[in-house]
C-alpha positions in Angstrom: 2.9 -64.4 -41.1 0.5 -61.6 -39.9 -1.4 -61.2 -42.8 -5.2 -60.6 -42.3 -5.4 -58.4 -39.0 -7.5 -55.4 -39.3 -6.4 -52.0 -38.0 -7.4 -48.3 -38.4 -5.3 -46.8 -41.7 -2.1 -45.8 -41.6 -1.6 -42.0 -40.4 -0.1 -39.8 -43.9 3.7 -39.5 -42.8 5.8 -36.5 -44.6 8.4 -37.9 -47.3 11.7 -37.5 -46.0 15.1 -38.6 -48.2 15.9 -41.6 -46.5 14.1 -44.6 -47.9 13.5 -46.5 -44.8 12.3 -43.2 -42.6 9.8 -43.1 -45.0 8.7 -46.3 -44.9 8.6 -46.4 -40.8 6.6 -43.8 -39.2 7.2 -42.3 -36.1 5.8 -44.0 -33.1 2.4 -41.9 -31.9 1.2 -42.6 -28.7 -1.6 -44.8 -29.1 -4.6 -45.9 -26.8 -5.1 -49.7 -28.3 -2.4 -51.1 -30.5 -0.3 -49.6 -33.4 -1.6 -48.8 -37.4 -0.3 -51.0 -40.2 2.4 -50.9 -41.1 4.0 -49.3 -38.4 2.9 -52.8 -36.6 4.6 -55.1 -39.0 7.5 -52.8 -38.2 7.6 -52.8 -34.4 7.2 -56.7 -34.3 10.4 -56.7 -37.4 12.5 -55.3 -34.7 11.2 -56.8 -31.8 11.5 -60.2 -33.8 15.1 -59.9 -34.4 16.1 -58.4 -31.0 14.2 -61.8 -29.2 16.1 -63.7 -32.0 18.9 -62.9 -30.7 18.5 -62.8 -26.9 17.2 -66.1 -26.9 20.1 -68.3 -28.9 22.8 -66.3 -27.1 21.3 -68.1 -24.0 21.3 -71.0 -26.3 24.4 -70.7 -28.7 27.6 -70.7 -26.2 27.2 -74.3 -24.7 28.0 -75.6 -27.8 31.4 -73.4 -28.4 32.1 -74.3 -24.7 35.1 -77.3 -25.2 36.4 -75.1 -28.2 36.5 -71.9 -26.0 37.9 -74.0 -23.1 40.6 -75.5 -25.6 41.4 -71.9 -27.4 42.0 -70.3 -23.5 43.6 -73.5 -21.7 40.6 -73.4 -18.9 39.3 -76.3 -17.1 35.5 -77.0 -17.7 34.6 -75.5 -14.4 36.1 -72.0 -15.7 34.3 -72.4 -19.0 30.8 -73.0 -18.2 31.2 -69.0 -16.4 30.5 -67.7 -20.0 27.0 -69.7 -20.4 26.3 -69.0 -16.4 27.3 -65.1 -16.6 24.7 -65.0 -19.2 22.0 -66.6 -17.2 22.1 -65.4 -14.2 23.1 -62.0 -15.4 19.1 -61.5 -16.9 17.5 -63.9 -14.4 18.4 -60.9 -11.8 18.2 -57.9 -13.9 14.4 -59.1 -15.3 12.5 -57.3 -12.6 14.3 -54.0 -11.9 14.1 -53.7 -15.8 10.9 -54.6 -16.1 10.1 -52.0 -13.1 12.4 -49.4 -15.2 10.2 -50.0 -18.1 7.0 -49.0 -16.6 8.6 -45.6 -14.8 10.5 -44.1 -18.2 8.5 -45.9 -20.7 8.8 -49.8 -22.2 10.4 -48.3 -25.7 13.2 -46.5 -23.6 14.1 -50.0 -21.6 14.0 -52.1 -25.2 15.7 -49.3 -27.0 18.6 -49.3 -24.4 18.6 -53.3 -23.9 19.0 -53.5 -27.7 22.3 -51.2 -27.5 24.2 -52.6 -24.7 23.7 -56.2 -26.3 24.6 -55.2 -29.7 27.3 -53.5 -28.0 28.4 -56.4 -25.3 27.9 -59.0 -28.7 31.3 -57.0 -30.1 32.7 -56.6 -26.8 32.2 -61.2 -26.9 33.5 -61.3 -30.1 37.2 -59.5 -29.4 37.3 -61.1 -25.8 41.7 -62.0 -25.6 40.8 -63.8 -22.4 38.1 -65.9 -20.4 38.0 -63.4 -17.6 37.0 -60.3 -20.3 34.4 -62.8 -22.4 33.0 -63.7 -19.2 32.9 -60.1 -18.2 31.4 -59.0 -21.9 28.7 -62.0 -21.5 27.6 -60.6 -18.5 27.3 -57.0 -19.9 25.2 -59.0 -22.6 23.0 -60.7 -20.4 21.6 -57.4 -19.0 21.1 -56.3 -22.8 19.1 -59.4 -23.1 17.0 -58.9 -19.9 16.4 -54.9 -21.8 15.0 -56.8 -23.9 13.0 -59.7 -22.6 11.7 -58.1 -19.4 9.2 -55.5 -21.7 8.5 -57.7 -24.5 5.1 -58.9 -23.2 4.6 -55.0 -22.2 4.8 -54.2 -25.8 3.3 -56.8 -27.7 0.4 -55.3 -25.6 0.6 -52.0 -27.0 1.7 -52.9 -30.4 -1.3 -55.0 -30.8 -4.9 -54.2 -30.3 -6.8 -55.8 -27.5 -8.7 -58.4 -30.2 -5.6 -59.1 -31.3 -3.6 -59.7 -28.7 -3.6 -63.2 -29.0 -2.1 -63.1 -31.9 0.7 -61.1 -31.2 1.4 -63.0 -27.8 1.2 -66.6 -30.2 3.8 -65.0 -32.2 6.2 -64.1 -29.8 5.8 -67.7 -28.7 6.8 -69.0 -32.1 9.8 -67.0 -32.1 10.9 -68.0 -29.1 10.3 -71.9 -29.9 12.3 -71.4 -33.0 15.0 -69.9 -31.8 15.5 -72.4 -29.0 15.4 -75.2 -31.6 17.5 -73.8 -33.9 20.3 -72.6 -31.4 22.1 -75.8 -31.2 21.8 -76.4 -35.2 22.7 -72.7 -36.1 25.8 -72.5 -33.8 27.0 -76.0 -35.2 26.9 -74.8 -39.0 28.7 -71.2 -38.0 31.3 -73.7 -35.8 31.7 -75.5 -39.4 32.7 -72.6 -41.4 34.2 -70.3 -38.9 35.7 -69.6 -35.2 33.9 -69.1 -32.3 33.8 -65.3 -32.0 31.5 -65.5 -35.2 28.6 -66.7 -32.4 28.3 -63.4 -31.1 29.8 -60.9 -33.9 26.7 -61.8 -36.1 24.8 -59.8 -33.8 26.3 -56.7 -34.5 24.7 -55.6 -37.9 21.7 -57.3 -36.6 21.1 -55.4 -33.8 22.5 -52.0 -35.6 20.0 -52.5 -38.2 16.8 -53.5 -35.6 17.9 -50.6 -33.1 17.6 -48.1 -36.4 13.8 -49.7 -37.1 12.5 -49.7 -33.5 13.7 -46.2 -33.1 11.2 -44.9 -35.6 8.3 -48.0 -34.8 8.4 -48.6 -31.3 5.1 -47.3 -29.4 5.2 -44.6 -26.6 4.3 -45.8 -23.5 2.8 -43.3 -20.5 5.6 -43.3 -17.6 4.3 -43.5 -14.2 6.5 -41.0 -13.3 7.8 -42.5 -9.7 11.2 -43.5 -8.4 13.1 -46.5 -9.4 14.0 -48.7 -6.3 17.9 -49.2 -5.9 17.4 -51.1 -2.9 14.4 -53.6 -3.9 16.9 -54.1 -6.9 19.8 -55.3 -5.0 17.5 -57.5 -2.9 16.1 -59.0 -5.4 20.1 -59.6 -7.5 20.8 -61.5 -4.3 17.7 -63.2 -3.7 17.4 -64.4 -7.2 21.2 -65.4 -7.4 21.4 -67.1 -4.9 18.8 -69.1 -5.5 20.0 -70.2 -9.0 23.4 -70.9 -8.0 22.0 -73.0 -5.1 19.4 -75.3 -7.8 22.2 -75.3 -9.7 24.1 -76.9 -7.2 21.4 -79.7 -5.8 23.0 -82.4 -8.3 26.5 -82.9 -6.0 28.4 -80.5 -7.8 28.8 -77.8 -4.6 28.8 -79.5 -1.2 25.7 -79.7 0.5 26.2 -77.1 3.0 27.2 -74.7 0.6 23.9 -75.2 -1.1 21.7 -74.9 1.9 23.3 -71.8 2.9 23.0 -70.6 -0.2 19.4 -71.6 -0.5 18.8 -70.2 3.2 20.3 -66.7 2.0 17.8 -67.0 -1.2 14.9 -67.2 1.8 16.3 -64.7 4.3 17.0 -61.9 1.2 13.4 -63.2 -0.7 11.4 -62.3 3.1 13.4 -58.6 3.3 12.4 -58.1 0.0 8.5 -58.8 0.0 8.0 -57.1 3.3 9.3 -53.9 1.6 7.8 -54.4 -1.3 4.5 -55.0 0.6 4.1 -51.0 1.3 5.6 -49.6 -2.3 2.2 -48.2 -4.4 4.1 -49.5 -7.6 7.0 -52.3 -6.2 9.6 -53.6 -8.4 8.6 -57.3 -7.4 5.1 -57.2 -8.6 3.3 -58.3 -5.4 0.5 -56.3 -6.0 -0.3 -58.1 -8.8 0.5 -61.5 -7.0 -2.2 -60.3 -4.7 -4.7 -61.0 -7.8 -5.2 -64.8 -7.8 -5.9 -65.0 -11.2 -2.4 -63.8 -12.2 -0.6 -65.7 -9.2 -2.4 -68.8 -10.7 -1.1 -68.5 -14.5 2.5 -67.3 -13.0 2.1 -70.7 -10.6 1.2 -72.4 -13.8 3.6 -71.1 -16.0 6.5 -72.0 -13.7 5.2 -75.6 -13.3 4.7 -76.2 -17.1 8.1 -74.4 -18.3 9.7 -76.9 -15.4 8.1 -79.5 -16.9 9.2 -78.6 -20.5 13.1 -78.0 -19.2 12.7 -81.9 -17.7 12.2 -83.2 -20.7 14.7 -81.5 -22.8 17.3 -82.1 -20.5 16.6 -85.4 -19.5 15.7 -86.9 -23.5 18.7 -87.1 -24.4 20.0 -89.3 -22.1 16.6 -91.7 -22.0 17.5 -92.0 -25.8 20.9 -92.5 -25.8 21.1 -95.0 -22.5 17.5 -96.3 -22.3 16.7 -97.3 -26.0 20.5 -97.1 -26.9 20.0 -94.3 -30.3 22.8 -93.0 -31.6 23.6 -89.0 -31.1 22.3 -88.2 -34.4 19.0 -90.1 -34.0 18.6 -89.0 -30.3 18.6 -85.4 -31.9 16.0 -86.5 -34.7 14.2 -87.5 -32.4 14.4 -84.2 -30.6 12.8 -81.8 -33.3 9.2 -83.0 -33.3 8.3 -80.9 -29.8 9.9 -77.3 -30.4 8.3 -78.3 -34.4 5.2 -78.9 -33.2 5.4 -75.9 -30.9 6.2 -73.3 -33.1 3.5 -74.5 -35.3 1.0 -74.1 -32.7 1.7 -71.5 -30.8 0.2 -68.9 -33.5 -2.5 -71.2 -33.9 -3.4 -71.4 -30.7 -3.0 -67.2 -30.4 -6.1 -66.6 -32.9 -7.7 -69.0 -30.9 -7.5 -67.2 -27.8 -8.8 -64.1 -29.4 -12.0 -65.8 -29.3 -12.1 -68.6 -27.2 -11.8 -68.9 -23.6 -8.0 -69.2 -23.1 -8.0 -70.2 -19.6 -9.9 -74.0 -21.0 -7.5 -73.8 -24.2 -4.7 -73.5 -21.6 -5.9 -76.4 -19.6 -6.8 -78.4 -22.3 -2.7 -78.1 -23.5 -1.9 -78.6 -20.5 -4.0 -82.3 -20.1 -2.4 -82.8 -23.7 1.0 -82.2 -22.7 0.9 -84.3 -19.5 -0.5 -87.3 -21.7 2.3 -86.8 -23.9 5.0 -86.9 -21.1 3.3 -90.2 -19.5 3.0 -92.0 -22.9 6.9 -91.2 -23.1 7.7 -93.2 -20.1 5.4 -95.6 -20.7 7.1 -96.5 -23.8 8.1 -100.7 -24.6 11.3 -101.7 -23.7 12.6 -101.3 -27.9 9.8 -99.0 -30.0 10.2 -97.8 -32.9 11.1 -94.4 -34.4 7.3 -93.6 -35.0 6.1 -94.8 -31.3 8.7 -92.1 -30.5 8.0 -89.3 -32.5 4.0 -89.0 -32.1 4.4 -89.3 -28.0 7.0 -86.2 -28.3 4.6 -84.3 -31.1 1.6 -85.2 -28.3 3.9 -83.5 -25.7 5.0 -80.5 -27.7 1.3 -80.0 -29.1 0.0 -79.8 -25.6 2.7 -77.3 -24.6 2.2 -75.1 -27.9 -1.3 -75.2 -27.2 -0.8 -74.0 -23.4 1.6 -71.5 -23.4 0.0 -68.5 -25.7 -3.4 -68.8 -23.8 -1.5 -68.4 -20.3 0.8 -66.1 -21.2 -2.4 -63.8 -22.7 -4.4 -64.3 -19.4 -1.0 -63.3 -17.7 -0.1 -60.1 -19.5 -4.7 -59.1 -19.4 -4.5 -59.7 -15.6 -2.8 -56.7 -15.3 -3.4 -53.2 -15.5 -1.8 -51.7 -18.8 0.0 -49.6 -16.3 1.6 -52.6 -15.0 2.2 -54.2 -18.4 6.2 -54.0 -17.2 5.9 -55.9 -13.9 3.6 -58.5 -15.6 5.9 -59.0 -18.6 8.8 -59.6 -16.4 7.3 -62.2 -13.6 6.4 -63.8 -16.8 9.8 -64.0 -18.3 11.1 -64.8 -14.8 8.7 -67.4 -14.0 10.1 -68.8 -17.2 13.9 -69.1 -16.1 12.8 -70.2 -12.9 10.8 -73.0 -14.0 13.4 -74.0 -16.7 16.3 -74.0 -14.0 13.9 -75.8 -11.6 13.3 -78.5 -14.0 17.0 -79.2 -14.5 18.2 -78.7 -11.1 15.0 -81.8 -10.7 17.0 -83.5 -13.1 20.2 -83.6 -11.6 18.6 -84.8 -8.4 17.2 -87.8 -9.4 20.1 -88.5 -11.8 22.6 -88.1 -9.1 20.4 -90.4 -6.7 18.9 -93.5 -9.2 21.3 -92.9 -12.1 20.5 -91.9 -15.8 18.9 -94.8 -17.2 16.1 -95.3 -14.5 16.3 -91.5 -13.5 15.2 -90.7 -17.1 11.6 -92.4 -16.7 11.7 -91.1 -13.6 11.8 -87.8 -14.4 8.8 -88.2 -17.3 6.6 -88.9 -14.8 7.4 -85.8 -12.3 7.1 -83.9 -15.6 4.0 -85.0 -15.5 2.6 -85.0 -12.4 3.9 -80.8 -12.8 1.9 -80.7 -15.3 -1.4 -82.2 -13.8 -0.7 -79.4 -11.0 -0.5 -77.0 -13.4 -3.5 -78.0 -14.9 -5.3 -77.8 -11.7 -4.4 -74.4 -10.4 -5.3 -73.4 -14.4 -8.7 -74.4 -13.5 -9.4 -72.3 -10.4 -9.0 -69.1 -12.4 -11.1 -66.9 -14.6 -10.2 -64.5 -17.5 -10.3 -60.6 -16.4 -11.2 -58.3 -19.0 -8.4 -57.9 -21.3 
């Protein structure tokens, strides 16, 4: 899977007892990516550690009516242990992300690892909804450990001609993990109870926290003070601003949503005019002041919106617009995040020597087509008019998202690798809550069946937008 990448030889390491120490040296601090193997090793742990961040975001909605049944909640109370998650890393992203670049982005992982392996147990044991709901939020900031420096490692990890590569493979991983979620948690469902979701991350994360330990590279700290304030700020601001998208489809009254959306403003404002005079501030506005990178992160949000449309709102076009059954509807399903996974490496040695910015845009053009075919479908089409509009779509999207997440993380200074790394995985939730808070908008105010072609065609007109800020930038210097 990452065969054939050069690399300076592997530094002689001492023989020690233990099997494994010998075969995983200890992390040097290096200038432009790590030696083989030690590589192979960093991105093994890394790897599982994403694995596992990503399904547990994934994995509870479909435990939900057995975990409401098991603790005699109403569905109201139950969705707390899929929202604790979310919004739990949604607001911990930046100020661990700003962590990462003051002690070190190994330090931030390393610790993110432990309190989800850590929270997984804590999930697994829960006697009530109030403790699991309690223990998933404990997990989601493990996950955000995780997620808010993986960009910022991947770039030291790899070297700069292979960055691409490295970037494409963190994008498989994270398409494969969000198809297989559903499909995973079903077959553990089949065979055993719920708690079996999260106590499978236990040995998993004992065994990747004992690998990165020894692989993981050093990082130079910056050395300055991490911002309490600009972190509580930006809890609220970011919050409140989920809970209020979350709320646009009539399930909070309407004032409640403004006010909650107002606070988002009022708190977002406080925030960026403090921010505005910190040399190194947790919300990266200096590098929002770069227009290259407040391009990509303006087109990333658009495109991941755009991708959340569609994967919220397919189900329903196939089930109440061409009337498909449950099973077919999730047939139907697998040719994007296939496609995706498929291309995403592709599309990462591709960057390493094309222009990404015009492989970007030419993904994005791709995946718009792919989204406007969808609505333009006939009013019965078959199974293969279906499947090659969705492969279109998820070819496009495979083929967009290394390129703009390389540009993203090479627009920064390697300084700044944290702040970039975060914006990006918080553009990422944003755009993905955005897209189904669109959704439930148009759902709630044309119904499902009309709302669904609808929604294609915001999808993509996002995507054209996206495709036209992509085109206004340039590729710095990685």
């Amino acid at each position: 899977m990452l065969t054939g990448m050069s690399s300076p030889p592997m530094p002689t390491v001492s023989a020690t007892p233990s099997a494994t120490q010998s075969a995983v040296p200890k992390p040097p601090a290096v200038a432009d990516g790590l030696p083989v193997p030690q590589r192979y090793w960093a991105m093994a742990a890394m790897t599982v550690a994403l694995i596992m961040a990503v399904l547990d975001g994934v994995v509870a909605n479909i435990a939900l009516p057995t975990i409401q049944r098991e603790f005699g909640v109403d569905a109201a109370g139950a969705i707390w242990v899929v929202n604790a998650y979310q919004l739990a890393v949604t607001v911990s992203l930046f100020p661990l992300a700003s962590l990462g670049d003051i002690i070190g982005y190994r330090k931030v992982y390393w610790g993110g690892l432990a309190v989800f392996t850590v929270a997984s147990l804590a999930c697994a044991l829960s006697p009530s909804l109030p403790v699991l709901t309690a223990a998933r939020v404990l997990q989601g900031i493990g996950g955000a450990g995780i997620m808010s420096v993986n960009l910022a490692l991947v770039r030291h990890i790899y070297p700069s001609s292979h960055l691409g590569r490295g970037v494409g493979y963190n994008a498989m991983i994270v398409a494969v993990s969000s198809a297989a979620g559903p499909s995973l948690a079903a077959l553990i469902l089949s065979v055993a109870s719920w708690p079996w979701l999260f106590a499978v991350n236990v040995p998993l994360g004992l065994a990747a926290l004992a690998v990165a330990a020894r692989a993981m590279p050093v990082s130079t700290p910056a050395g300055h003070r991490f911002d309490w304030v600009s972190a509580l700020l930006n809890a609220g601001m970011l919050g409140l601003l989920i809970i209020g998208f979350k709320g646009v489809d009539g399930s909070q009254p309407g004032w409640l949503v403004a006010a909650e959306l107002a606070g988002a403003v009022v708190l977002g404002v406080t925030l960026v005019r403090r921010e505005l005079s910190q040399t190194a501030p947790l919300l990266p506005v200096d590098l929002l002041r770069r227009p290259v990178f407040a391009l990509t992160v303006v087109t990333s949000v658009c495109a991941f919106a755009s991708q959340n449309i569609v994967f919220v709102a397919m189900p329903f076009f196939f089930e109440d617009v061409l009337h498909r059954s449950l099973a077919e509807s999730g047939l139907l399903m697998t040719p994007w995040p296939l496609m995706v996974a498929l291309v995403a490496p592709i599309s990462g040695r591709l960057a390493d020597r094309y222009e990404p910015t015009r492989l970007a845009a030419v993904g994005l053009a791709l995946f718009a087509s792919g989204l406007a075919l969808m609505a333009l479908l006939p009013p019965d089409p078959s199974t293969l008019d279906v499947v090659w509009r969705m492969a279109l779509a998820g070819f496009g999207f495979g083929l967009f998202q290394t390129p703009n997440n390389k540009v993203l993380v090479t627009s920064a200074p390697k300084e700044r690798s944290g702040g970039a790394s975060g914006i990006q995985a918080t553009g990422r939730l944003l755009g993905q809550t955005l897209g189904a808070a669109t959704v439930g908008l148009v759902f709630s105010a044309v119904g499902k069946a009309d709302g669904s072609v609808t929604v294609l065609w915001l999808g993509a007109g996002l995507c054209a937008v996206a495709c036209l800020t992509g085109l206004f930038r340039r590729r710095p210097a990685a």
